[in-house]
PyMOL Python script that loads the backbone (N, CA, C, O; Angstrom):
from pymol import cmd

cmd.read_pdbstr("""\
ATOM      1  N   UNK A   1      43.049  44.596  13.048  1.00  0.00           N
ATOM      2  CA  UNK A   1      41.944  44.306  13.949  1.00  0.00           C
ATOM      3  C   UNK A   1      40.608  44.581  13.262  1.00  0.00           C
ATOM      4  O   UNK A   1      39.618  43.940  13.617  1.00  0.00           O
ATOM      5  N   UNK A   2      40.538  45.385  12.420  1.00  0.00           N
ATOM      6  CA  UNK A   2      39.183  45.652  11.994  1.00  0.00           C
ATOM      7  C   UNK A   2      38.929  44.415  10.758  1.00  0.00           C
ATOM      8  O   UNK A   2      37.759  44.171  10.463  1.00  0.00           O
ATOM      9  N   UNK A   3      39.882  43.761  10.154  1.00  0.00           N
ATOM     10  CA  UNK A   3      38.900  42.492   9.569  1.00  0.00           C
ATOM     11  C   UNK A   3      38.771  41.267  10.241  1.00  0.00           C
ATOM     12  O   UNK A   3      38.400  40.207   9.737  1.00  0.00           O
ATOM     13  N   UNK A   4      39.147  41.500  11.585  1.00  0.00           N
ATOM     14  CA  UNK A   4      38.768  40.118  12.330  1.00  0.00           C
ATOM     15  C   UNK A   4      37.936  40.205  13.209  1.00  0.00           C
ATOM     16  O   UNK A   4      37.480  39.211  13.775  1.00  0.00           O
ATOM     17  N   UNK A   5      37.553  41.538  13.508  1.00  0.00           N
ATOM     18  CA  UNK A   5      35.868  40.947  14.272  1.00  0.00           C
ATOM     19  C   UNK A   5      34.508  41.161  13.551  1.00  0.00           C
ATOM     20  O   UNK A   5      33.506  41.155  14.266  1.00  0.00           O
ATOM     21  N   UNK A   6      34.382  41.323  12.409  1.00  0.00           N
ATOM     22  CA  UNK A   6      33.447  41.172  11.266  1.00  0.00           C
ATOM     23  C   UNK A   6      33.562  39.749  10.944  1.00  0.00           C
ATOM     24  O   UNK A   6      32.844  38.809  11.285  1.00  0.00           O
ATOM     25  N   UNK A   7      34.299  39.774  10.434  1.00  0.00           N
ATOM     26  CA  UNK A   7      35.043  38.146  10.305  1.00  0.00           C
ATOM     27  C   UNK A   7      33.891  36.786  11.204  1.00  0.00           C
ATOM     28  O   UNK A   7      32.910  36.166  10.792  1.00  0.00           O
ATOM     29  N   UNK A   8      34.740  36.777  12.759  1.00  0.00           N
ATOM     30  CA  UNK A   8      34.383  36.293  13.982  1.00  0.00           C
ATOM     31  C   UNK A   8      32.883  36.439  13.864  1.00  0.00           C
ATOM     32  O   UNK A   8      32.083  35.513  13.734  1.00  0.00           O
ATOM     33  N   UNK A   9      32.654  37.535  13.917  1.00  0.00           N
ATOM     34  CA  UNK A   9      31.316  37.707  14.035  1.00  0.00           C
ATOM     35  C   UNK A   9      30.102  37.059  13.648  1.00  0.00           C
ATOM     36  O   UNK A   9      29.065  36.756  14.237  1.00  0.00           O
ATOM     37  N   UNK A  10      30.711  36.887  12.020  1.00  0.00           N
ATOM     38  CA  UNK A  10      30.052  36.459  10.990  1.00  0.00           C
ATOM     39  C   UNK A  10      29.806  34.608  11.223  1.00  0.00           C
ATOM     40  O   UNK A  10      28.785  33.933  11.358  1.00  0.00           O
ATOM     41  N   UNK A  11      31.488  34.211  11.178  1.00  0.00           N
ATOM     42  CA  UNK A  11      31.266  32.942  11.130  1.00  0.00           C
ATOM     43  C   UNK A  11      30.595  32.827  12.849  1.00  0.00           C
ATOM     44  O   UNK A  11      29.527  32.217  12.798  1.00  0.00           O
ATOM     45  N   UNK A  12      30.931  33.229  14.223  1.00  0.00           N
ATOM     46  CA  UNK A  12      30.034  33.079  15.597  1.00  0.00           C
ATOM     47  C   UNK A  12      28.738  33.005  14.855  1.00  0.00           C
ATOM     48  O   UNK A  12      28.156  31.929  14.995  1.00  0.00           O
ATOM     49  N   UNK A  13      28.039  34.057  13.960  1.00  0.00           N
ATOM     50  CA  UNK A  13      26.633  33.679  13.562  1.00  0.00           C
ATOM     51  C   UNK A  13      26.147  32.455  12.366  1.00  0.00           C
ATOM     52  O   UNK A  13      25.052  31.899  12.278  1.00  0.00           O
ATOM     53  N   UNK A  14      26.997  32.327  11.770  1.00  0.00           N
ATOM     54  CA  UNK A  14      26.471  31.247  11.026  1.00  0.00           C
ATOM     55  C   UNK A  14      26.548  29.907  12.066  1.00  0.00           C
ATOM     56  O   UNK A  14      25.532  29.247  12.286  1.00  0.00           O
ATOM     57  N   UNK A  15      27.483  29.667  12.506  1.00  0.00           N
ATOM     58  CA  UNK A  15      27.533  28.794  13.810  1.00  0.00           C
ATOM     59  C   UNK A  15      26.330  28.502  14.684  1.00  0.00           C
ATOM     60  O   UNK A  15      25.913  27.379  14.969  1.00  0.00           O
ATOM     61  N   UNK A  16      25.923  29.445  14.998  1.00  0.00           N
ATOM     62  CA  UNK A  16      24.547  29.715  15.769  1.00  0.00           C
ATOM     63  C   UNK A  16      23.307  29.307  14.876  1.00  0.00           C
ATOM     64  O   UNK A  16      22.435  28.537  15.278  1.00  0.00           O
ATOM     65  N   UNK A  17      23.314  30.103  13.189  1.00  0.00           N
ATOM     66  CA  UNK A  17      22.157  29.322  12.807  1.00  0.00           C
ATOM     67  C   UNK A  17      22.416  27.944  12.748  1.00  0.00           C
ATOM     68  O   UNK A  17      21.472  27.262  13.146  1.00  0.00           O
ATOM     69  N   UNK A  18      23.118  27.505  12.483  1.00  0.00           N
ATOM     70  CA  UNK A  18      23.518  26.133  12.077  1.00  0.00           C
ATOM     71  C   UNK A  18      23.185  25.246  13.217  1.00  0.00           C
ATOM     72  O   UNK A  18      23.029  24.054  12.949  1.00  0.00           O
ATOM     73  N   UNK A  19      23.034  25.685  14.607  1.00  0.00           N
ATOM     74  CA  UNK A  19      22.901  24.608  15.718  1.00  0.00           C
ATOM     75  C   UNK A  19      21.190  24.792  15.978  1.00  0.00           C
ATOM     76  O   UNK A  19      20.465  23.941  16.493  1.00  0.00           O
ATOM     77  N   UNK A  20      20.817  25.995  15.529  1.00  0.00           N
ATOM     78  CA  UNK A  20      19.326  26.602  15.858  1.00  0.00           C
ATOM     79  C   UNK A  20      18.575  26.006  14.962  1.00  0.00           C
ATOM     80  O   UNK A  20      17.374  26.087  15.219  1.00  0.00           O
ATOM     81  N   UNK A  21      18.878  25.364  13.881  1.00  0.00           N
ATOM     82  CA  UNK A  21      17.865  24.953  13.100  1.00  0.00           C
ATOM     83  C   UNK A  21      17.369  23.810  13.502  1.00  0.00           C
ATOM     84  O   UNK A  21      18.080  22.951  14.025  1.00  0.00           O
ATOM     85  N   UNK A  22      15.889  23.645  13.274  1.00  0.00           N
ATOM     86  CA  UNK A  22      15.388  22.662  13.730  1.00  0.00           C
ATOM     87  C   UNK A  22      15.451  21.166  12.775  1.00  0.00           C
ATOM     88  O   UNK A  22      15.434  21.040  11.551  1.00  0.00           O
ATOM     89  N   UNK A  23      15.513  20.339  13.632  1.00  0.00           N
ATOM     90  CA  UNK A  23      15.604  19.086  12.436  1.00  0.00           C
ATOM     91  C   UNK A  23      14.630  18.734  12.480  1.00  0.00           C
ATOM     92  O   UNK A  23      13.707  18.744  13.294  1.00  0.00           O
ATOM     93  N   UNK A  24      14.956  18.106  10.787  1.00  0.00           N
ATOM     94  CA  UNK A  24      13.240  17.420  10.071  1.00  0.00           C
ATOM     95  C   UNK A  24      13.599  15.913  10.723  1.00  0.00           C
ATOM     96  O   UNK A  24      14.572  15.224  11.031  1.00  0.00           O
ATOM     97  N   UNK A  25      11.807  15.878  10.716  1.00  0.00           N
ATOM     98  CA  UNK A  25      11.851  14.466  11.556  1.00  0.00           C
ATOM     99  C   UNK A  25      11.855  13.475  10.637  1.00  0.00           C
ATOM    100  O   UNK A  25      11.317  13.730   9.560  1.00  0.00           O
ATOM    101  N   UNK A  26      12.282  12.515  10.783  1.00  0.00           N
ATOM    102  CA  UNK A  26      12.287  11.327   9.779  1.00  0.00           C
ATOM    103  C   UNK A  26      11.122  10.638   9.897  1.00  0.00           C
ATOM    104  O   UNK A  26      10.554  10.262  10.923  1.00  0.00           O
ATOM    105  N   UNK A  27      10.586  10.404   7.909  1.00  0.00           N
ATOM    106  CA  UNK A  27       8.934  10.210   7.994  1.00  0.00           C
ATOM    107  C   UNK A  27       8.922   8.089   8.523  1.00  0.00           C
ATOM    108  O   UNK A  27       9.652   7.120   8.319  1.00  0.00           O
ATOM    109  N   UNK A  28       7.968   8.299   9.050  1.00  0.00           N
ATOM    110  CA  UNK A  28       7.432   6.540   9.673  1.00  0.00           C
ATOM    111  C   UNK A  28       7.373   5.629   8.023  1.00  0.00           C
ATOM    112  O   UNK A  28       6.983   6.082   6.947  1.00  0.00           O
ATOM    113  N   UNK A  29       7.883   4.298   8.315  1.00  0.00           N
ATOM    114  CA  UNK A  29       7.781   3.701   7.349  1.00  0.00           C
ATOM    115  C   UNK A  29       6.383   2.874   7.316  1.00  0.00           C
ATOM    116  O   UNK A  29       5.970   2.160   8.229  1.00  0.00           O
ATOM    117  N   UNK A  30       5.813   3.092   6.213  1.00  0.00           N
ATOM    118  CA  UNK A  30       4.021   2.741   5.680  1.00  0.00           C
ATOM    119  C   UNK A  30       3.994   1.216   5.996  1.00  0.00           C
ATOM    120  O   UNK A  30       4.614   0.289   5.474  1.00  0.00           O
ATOM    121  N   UNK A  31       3.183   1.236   6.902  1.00  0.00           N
ATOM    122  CA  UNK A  31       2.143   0.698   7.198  1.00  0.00           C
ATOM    123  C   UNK A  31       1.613  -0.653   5.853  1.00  0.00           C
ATOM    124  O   UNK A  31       1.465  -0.457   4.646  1.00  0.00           O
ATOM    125  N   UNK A  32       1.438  -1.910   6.592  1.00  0.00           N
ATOM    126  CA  UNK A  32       0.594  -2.459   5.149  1.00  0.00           C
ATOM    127  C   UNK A  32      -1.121  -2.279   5.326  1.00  0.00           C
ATOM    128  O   UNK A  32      -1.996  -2.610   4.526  1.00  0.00           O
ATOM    129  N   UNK A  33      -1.276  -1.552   6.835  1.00  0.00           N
ATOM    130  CA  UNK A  33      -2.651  -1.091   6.618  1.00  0.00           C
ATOM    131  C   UNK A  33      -2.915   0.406   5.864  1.00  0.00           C
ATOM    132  O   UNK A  33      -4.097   0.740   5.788  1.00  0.00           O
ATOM    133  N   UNK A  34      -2.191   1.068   5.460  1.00  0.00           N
ATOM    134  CA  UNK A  34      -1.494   1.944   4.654  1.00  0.00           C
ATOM    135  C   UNK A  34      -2.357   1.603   2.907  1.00  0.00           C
ATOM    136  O   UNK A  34      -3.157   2.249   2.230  1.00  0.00           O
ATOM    137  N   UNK A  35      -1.825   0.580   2.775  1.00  0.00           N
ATOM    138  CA  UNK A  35      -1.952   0.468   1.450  1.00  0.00           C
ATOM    139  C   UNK A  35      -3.660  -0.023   0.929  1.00  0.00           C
ATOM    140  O   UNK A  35      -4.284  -0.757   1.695  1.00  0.00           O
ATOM    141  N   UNK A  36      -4.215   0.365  -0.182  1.00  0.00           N
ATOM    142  CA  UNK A  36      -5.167   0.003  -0.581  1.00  0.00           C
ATOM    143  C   UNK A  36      -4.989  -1.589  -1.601  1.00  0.00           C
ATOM    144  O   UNK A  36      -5.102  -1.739  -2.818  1.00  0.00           O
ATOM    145  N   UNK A  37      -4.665  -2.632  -0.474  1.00  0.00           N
ATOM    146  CA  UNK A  37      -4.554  -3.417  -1.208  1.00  0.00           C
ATOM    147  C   UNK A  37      -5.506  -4.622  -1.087  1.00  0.00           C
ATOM    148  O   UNK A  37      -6.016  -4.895   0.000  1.00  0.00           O
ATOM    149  N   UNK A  38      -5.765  -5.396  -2.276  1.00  0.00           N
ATOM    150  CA  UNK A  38      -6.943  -5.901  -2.347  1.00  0.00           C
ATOM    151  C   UNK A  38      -6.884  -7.616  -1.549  1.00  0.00           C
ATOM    152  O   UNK A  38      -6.002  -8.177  -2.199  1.00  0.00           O
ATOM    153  N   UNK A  39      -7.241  -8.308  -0.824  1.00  0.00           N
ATOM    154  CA  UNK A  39      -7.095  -9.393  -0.273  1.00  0.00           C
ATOM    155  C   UNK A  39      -7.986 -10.431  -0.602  1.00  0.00           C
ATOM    156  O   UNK A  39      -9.070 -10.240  -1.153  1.00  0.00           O
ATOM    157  N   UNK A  40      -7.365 -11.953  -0.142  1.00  0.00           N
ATOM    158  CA  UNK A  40      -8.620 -12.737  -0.762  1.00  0.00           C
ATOM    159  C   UNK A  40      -9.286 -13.243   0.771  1.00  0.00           C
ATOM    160  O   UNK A  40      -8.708 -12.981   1.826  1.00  0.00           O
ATOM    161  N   UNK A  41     -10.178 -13.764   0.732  1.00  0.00           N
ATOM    162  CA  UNK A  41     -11.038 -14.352   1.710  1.00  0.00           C
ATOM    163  C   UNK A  41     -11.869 -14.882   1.042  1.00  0.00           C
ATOM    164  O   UNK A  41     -12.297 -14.589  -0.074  1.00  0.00           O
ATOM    165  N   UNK A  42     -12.289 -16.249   2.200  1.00  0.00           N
ATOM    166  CA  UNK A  42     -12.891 -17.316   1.518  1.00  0.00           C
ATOM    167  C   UNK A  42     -14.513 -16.661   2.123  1.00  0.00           C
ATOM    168  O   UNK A  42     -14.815 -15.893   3.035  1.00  0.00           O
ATOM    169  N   UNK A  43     -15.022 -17.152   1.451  1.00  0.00           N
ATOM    170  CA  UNK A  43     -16.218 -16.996   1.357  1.00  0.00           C
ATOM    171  C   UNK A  43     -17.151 -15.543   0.388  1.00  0.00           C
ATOM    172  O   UNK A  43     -18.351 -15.405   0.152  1.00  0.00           O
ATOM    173  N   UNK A  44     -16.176 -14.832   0.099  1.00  0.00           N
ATOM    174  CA  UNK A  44     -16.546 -13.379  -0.294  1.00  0.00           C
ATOM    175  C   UNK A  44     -16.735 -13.548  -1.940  1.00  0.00           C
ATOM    176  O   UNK A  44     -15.970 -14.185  -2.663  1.00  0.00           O
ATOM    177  N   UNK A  45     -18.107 -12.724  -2.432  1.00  0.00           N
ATOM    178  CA  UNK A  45     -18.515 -13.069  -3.506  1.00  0.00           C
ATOM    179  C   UNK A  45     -17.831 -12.241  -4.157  1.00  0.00           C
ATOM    180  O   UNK A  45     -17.277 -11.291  -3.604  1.00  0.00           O
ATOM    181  N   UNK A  46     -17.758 -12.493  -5.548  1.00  0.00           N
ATOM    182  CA  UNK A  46     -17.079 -12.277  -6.816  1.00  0.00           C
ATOM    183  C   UNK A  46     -17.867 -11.589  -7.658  1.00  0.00           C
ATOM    184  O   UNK A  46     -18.807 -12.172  -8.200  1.00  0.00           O
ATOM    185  N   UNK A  47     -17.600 -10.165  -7.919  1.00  0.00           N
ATOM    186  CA  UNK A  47     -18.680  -9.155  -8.885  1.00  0.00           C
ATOM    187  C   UNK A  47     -18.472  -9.837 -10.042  1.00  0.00           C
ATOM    188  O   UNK A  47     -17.509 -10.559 -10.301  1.00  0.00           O
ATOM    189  N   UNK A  48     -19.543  -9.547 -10.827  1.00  0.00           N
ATOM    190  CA  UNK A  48     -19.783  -9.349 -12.043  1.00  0.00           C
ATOM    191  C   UNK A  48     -19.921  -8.477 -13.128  1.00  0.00           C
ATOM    192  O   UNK A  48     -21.098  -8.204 -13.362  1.00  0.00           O
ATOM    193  N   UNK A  49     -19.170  -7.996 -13.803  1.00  0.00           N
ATOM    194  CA  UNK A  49     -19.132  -6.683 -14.150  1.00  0.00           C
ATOM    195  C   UNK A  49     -19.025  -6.685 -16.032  1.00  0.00           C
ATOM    196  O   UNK A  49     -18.493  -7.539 -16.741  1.00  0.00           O
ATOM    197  N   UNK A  50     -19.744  -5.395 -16.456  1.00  0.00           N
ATOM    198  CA  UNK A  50     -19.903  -5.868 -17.594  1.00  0.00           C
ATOM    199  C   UNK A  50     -18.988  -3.746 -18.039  1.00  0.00           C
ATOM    200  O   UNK A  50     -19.116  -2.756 -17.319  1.00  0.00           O
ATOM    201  N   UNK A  51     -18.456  -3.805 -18.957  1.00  0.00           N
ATOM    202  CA  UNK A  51     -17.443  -2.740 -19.106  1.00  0.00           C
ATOM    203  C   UNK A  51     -16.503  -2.141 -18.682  1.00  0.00           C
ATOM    204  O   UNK A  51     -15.713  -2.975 -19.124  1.00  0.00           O
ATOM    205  N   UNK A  52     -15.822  -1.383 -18.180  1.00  0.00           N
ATOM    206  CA  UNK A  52     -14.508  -0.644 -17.633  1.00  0.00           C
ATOM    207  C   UNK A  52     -15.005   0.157 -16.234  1.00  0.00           C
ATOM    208  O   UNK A  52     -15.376   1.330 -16.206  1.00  0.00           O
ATOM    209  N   UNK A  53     -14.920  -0.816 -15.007  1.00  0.00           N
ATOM    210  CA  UNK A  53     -15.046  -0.361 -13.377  1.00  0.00           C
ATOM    211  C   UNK A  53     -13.803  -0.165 -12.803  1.00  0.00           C
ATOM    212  O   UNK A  53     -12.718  -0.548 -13.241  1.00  0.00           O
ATOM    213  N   UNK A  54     -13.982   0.319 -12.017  1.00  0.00           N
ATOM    214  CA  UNK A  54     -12.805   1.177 -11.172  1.00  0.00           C
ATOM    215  C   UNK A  54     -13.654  -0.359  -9.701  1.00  0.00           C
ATOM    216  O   UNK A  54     -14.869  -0.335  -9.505  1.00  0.00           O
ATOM    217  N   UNK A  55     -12.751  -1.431  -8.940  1.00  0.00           N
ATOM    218  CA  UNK A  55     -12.965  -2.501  -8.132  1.00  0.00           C
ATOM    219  C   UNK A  55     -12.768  -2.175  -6.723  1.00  0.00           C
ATOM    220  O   UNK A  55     -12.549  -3.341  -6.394  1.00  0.00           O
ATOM    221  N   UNK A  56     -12.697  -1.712  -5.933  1.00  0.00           N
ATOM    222  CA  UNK A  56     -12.218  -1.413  -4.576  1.00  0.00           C
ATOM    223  C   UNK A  56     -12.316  -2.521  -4.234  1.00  0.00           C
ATOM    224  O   UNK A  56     -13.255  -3.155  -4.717  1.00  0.00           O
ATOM    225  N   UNK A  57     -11.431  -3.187  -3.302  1.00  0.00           N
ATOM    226  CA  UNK A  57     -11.358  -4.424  -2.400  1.00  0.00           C
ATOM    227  C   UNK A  57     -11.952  -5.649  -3.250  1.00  0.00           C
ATOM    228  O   UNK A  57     -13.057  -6.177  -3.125  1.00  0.00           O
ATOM    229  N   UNK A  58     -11.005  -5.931  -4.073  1.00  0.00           N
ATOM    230  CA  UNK A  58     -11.549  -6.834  -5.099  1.00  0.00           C
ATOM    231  C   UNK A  58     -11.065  -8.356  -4.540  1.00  0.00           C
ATOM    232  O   UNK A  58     -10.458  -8.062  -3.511  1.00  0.00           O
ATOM    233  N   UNK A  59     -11.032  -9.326  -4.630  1.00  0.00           N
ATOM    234  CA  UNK A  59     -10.412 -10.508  -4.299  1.00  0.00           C
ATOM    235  C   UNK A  59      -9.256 -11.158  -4.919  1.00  0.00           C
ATOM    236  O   UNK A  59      -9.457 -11.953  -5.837  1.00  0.00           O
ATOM    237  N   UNK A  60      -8.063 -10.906  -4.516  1.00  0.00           N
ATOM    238  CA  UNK A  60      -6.703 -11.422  -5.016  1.00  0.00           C
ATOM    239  C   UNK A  60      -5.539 -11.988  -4.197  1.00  0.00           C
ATOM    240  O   UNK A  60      -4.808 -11.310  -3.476  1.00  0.00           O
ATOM    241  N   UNK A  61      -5.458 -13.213  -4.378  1.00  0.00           N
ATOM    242  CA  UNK A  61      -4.676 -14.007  -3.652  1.00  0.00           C
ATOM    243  C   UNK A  61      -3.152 -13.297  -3.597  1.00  0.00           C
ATOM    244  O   UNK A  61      -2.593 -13.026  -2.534  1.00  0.00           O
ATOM    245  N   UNK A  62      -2.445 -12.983  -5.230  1.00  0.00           N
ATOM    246  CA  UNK A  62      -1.064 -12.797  -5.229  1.00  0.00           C
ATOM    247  C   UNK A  62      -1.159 -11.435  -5.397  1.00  0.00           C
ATOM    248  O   UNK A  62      -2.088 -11.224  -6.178  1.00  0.00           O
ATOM    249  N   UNK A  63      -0.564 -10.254  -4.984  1.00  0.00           N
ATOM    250  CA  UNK A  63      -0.028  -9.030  -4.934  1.00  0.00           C
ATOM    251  C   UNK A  63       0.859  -8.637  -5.628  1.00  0.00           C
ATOM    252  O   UNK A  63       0.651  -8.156  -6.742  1.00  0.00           O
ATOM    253  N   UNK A  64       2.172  -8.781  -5.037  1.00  0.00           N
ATOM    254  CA  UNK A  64       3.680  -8.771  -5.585  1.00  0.00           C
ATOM    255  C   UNK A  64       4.740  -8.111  -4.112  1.00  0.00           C
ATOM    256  O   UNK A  64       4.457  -7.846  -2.944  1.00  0.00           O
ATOM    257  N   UNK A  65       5.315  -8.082  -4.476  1.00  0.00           N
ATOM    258  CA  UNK A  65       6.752  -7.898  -3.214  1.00  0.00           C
ATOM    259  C   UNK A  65       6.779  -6.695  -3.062  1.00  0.00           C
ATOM    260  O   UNK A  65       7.531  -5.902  -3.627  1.00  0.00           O
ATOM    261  N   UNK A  66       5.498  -6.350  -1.849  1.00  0.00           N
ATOM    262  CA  UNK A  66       5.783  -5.131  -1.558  1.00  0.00           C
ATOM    263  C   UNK A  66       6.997  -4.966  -0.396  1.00  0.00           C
ATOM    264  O   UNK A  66       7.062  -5.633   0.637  1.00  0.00           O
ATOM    265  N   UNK A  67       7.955  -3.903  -0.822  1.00  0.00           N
ATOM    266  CA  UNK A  67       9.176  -3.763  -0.115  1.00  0.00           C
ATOM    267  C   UNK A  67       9.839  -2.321  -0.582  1.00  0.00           C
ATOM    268  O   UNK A  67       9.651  -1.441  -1.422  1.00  0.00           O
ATOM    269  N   UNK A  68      10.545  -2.576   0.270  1.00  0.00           N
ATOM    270  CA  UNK A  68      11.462  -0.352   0.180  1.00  0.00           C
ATOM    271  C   UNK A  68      12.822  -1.202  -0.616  1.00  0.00           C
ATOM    272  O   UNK A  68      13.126  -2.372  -0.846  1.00  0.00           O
ATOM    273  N   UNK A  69      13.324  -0.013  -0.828  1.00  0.00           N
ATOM    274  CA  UNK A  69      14.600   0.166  -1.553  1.00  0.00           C
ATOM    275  C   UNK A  69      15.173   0.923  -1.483  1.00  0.00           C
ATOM    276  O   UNK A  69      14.810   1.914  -2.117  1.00  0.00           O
ATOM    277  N   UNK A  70      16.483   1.022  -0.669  1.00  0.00           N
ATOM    278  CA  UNK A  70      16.941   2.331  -1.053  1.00  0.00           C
ATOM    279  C   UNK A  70      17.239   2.747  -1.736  1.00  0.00           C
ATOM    280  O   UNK A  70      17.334   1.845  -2.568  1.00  0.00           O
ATOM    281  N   UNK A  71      17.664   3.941  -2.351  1.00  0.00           N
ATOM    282  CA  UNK A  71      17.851   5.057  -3.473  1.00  0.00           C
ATOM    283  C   UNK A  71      19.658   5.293  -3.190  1.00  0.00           C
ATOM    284  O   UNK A  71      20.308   5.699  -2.226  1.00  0.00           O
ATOM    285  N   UNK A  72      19.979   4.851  -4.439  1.00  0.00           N
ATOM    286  CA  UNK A  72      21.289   4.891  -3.879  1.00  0.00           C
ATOM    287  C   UNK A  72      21.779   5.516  -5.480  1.00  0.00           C
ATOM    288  O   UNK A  72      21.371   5.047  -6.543  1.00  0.00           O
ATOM    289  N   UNK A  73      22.851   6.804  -5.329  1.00  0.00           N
ATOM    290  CA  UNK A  73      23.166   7.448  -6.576  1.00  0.00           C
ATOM    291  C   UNK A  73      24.494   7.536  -6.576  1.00  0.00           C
ATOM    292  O   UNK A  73      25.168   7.683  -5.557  1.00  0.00           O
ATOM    293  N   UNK A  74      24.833   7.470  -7.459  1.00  0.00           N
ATOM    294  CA  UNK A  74      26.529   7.010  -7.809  1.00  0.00           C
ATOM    295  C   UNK A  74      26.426   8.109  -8.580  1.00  0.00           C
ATOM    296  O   UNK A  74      25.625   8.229  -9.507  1.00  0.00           O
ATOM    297  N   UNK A  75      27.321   9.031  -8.177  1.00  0.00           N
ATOM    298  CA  UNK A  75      28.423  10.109  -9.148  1.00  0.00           C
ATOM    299  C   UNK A  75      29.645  10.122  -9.245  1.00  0.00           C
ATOM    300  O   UNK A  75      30.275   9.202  -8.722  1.00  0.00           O
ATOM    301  N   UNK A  76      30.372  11.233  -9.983  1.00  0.00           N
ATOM    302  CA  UNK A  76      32.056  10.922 -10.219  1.00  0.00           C
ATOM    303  C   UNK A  76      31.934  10.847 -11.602  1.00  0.00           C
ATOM    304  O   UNK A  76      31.384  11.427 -12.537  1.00  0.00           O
ATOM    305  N   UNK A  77      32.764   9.775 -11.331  1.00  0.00           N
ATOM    306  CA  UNK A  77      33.941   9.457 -12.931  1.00  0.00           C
ATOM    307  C   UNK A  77      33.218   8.350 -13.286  1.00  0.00           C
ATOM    308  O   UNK A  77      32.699   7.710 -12.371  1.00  0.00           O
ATOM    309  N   UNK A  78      33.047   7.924 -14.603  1.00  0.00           N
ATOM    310  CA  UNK A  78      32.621   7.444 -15.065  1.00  0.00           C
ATOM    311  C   UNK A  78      33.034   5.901 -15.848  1.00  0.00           C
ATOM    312  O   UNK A  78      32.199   5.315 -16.536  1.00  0.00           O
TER     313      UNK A  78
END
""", "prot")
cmd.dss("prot")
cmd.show_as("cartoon", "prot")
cmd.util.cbc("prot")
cmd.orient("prot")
């Protein structure tokens, strides 16, 4: 009797943390107002720039494929 209610005890408490913990919330998937990305529009003038500028909101028709991916990891045998 004396190694089974240490025992009990132990696993009753890990049990307990295990239901008490709080869950992480799953983060929101971004936004394309999110992104600093540059768009074209007609009418909007075109800088002129003479050396190495850093462009904020520059004018560009093509982007590229913004999209998620999941992360997927293969272990084992090889």
């Amino acid at each position: 009797m004396g190694f089974w209610v240490p025992f009990l005890l132990t696993v009753g408490l890990m049990a307990a943390s295990f239901l008490l913990v709080p869950k992480p919330k799953q983060p929101n998937p971004a936004a394309a107002e999110e992104f600093d990305i540059p768009t074209a529009q007609e009418g909007k003038s075109i800088p002129v720039l003479f050396g190495t500028r850093v462009i904020k909101g520059a004018s560009v028709v093509w982007y590229g494929d913004i999209k998620t991916k999941a992360i997927k990891k293969k272990s084992g045998k090889k």
